[in-house]
N, C-alpha and C positions, 0 to 999 in steps of 0.2 A: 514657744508652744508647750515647752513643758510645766507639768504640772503637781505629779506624783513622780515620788520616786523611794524605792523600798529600801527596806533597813535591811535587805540581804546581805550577805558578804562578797557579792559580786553586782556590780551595778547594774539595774533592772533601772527603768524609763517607762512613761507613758507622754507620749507626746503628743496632743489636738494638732491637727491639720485645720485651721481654721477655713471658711466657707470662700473667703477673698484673702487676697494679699494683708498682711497687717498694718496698723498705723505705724509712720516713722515711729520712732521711740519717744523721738522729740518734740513730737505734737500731740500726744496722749494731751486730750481734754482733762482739765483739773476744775477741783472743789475748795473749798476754803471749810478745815473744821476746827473746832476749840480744844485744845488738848492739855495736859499736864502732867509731869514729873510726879511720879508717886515713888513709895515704900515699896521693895517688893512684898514683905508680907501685908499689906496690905491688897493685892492685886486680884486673887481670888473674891475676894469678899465686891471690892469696885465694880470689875467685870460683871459678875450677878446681877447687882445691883442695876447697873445699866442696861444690861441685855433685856431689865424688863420692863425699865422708867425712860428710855431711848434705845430701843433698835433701831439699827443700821439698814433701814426698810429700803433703800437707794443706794445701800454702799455697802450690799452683803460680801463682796469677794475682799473687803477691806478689814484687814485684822484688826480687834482692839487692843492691841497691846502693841509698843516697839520696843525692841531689846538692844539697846548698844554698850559697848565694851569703854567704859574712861579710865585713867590714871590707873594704867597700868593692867587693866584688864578686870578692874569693875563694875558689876555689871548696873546698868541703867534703866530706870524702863521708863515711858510713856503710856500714857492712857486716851484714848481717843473716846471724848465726853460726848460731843454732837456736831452736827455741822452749822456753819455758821448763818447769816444772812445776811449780803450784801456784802459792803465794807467794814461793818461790823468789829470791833473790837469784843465781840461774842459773849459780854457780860450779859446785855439787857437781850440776847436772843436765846439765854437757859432759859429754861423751862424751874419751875419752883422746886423741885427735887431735885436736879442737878446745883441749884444753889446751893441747897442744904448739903449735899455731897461734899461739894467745894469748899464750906465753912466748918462741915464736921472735922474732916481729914487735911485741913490745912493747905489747899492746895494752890500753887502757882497758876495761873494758866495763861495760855499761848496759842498764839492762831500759825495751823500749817498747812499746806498742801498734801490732797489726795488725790489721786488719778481716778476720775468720773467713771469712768469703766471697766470690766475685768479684759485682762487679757488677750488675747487670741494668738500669741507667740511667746516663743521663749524672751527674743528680744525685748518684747513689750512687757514681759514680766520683770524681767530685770530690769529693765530701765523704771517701772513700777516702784518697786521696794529701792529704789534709790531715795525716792521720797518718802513712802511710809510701805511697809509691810503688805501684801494682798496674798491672798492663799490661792492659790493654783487653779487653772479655769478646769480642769476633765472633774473634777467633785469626787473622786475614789478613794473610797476608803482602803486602808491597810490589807483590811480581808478582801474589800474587791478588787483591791490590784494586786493580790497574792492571785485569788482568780483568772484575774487577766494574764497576767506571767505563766500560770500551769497551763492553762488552755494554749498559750501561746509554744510553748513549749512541744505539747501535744501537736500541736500543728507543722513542728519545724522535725519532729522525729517523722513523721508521715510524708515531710517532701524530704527526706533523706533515707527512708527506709528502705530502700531499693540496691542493692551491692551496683556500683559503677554508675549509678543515675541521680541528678537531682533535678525534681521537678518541684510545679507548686502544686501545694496543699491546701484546702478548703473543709475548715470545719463547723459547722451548725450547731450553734449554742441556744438552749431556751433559759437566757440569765434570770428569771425566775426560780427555778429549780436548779440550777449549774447542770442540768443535763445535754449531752451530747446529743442532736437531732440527727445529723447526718455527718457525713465526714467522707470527702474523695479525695483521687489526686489525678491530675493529668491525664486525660487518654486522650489527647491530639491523634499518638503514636502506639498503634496495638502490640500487644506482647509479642504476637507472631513477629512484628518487623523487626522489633528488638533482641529479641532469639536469633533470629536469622541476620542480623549484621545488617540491616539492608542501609541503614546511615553509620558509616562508619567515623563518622564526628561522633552520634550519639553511642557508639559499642561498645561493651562495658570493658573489651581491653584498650581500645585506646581512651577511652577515657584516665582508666586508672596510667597508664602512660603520660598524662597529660599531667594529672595530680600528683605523680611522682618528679616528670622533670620541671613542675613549682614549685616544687619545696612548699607545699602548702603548706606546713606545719609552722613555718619559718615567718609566711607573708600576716601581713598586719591587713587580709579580706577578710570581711566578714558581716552577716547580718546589720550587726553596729551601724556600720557609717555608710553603706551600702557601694561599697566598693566591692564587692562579691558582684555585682550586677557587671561590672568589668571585665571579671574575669570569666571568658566568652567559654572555654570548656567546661565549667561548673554553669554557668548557665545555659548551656544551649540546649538542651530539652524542658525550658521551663517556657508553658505557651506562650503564656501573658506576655515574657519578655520578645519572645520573637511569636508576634502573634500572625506572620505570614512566611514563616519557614516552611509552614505544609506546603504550600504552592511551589516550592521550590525543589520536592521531594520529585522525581521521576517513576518511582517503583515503592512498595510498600502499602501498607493498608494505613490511610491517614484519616482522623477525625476533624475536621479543623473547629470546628466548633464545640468539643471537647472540652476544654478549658477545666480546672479542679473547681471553679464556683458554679459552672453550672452542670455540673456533673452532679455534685453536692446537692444542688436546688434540685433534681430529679430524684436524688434520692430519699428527699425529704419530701417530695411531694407523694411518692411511693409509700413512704410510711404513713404519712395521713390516709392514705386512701384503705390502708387494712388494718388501723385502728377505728378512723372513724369512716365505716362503709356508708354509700349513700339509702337510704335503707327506702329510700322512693323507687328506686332501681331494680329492688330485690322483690321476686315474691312472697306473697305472705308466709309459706311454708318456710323459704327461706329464711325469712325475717323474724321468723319464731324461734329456729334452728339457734341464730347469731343470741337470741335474747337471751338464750333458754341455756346458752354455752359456756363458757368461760369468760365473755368478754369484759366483766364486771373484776372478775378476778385479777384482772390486769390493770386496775386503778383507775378505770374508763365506765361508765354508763354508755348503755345504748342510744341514748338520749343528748351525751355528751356533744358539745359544739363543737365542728372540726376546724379546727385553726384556718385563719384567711389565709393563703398562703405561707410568708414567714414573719409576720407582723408581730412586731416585738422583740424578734428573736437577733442574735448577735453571729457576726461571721468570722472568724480565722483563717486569713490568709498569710502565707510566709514570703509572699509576693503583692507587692501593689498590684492591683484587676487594671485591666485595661479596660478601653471603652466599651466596648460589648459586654465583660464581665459587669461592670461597675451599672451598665443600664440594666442588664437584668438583674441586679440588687434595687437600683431604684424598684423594679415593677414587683419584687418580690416583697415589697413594704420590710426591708432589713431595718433593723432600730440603730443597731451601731456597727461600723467595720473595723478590723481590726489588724495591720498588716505589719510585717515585720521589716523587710526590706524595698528600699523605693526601687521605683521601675522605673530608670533616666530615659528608655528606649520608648514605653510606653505605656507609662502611668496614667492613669485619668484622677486621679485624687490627688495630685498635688504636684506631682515629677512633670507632666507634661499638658497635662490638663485638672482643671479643676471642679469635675460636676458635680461636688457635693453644693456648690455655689451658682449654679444655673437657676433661676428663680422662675424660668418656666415649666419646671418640671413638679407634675404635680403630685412627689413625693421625695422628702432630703433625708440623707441620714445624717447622722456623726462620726466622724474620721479619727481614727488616731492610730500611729504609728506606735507599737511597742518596740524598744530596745532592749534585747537580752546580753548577756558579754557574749565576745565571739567565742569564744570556747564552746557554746550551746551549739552552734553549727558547729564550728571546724572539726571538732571532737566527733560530731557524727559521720563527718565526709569521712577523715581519718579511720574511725573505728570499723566504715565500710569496706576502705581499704584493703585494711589490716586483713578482713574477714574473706573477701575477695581473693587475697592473693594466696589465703592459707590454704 
């Protein structure tokens, strides 16, 4: 599933959650293309050349270049010319400039296998570049997966910003602008019950109690590999994961439909509505008022079209959504989801269910999991701790 991964000094991931299970490895569908051993200073100049005498119009996720290490750690490379036809010995299926290619620069050629499709797991990528080289199915660049990593980031301080509580976090991205639309976290469980002790699983001293006799600092939990979803005192005020704990609450003031995405969807529906007012609504004195005011001044026309809901926009969760959460992203037309830790309890994107893959539903997004080191969470639990018991 993976795809990108940054050149930070601590290892950062983007991981696709594909729509369905992925192919064995060992049955990825293959091609037949013509290839050849070049110079490497000649490889810039080839590549060029071909990217605009033969594009790879059917085998975009397919690199043209393969680098292998010989005799001792020299480096080798290949060049992937075209694809072939048939059974082909792929002389008479070049084209009249790949000829000329081949006769200027001397070149050997040889027919190999490439795998027909890109991706949709890590598995399959790797078993992929056994054969030849494919670049990564999520398409992020450098800068947008720096993006994705801060947002992500952002997201994992907000389910931990709370001394003695961790919940999850939901943040509304418009990736157009890298602006933050909306941003909540959890209110299953209101401040009053939590002030008052009234679940003394969820209180913030026995919490810190709990945190202390784990030696958290010590345990190898963490966002990463999603073994933090295990450990049942750091998650037990996170909805999604026990999205029927309210039911089990006797006393307290409980939200159960609360959850941090659709808290987030509310609050982004909120701000559409007093940037972009319905102005059919208002009367005309009113509606003169709105023109005549500032509203321009805040980078908006009166005129300006109020977003369809969230359509286009990107979501940050530090929690895989459960199935409630994850349907109202479908009806919220989300472009992509973005979560950090799976939810074995009750995922709907890929842990336990998989409805980015229901093909009755008539709107899909794109899944992927980010990986930060665990030190992004633990560091926070920790440093709440710390601040808690001071």
């Amino acid at each position: 599933m993976e795809n990108t991964e940054s050149v930070l000094p601590l290892v950062c991931k983007i991981i696709h959650i594909p729509e369905k299970p992925s192919f064995l490895p060992h049955l990825q569908p293959t091609v037949n293309v013509l290839a050849s051993v070049i110079e490497p200073k000649d490889a810039n100049t080839l590549v060029r050349k071909l990217n605009k005498i033969a594009p790879l119009e059917n085998l975009q996720h397919v690199k043209r270049v393969q680098k292998k290490s010989i005799d001792g750690g020299k480096p080798q490379l290949s060049l992937l010319l075209c694809m072939t036809v048939g059974n082909d010995d792929g002389n008479d299926c070049m084209q009249y400039e790949i000829l000329e290619l081949v006769k200027s620069y001397q070149l050997s050629t040889f027919i190999t296998k490439v795998c027909k499709y890109a991706a949709t797991s890590k598995e399959e990528w790797d078993e992929q570049c056994k054969l030849w080289p494919t670049s990564g199915i999520t398409g992020f660049s450098e800068d947008e997966s720096q993006s994705v990593f801060g947002f992500m980031r952002h997201t994992i301080n907000l389910a931990t910003s709370s001394i003695g509580q961790v919940v999850n976090a939901a943040v509304i991205v418009d990736p157009s602008t890298k602006q933050v639309i909306a941003s909540a976290c959890d209110q299953v469980i209101s401040s009053a019950s939590l002030a008052s002790g009234v679940s003394k699983e969820g209180s913030c001293s026995n919490y810190l109690e709990n945190l202390k006799a784990s030696n958290l600092e010590n345990q190898q939990t963490s966002l990463l590999d999603g073994s933090i979803s295990e450990f049942k005192p750091i998650t037990n005020n996170v909805a999604c994961v026990h999205p029927w704990q309210w039911a089990l609450r006797s006393s307290g003031c409980w939200h159960p439909l609360q959850h941090a995405a659709i808290v987030a969807i509310e609050y982004s529906a909120a701000r559409d509505l007093k940037l972009f007012p319905d102005h059919k609504a208002l009367s005309p004195l009113k509606r003169q008022k709105i023109e005549e005011s500032g509203f321009q001044s805040i980078g908006h026309s009166y005129q300006s079209l109020r977003p369809y809901l969230c359509t286009g926009y990107d979501i940050y969760l530090a929690w895989e959504p459960c199935a409630m959460c994850a349907m109202a992203l479908v009806h919220q037309r989300v472009r992509r989801i973005f979560f950090s830790s799976p939810n074995f309890s009750a995922g709907a994107l890929g842990s336990v269910h998989r409805l980015q893959g229901e093909r009755s539903l008539n709107h899909h997004y794109a899944v992927f999991r980010v990986v930060l080191p665990e030190e992004v969470f633990r560091n926070k639990v920790v440093d709440g701790k710390t601040s808690g018991s001071g």
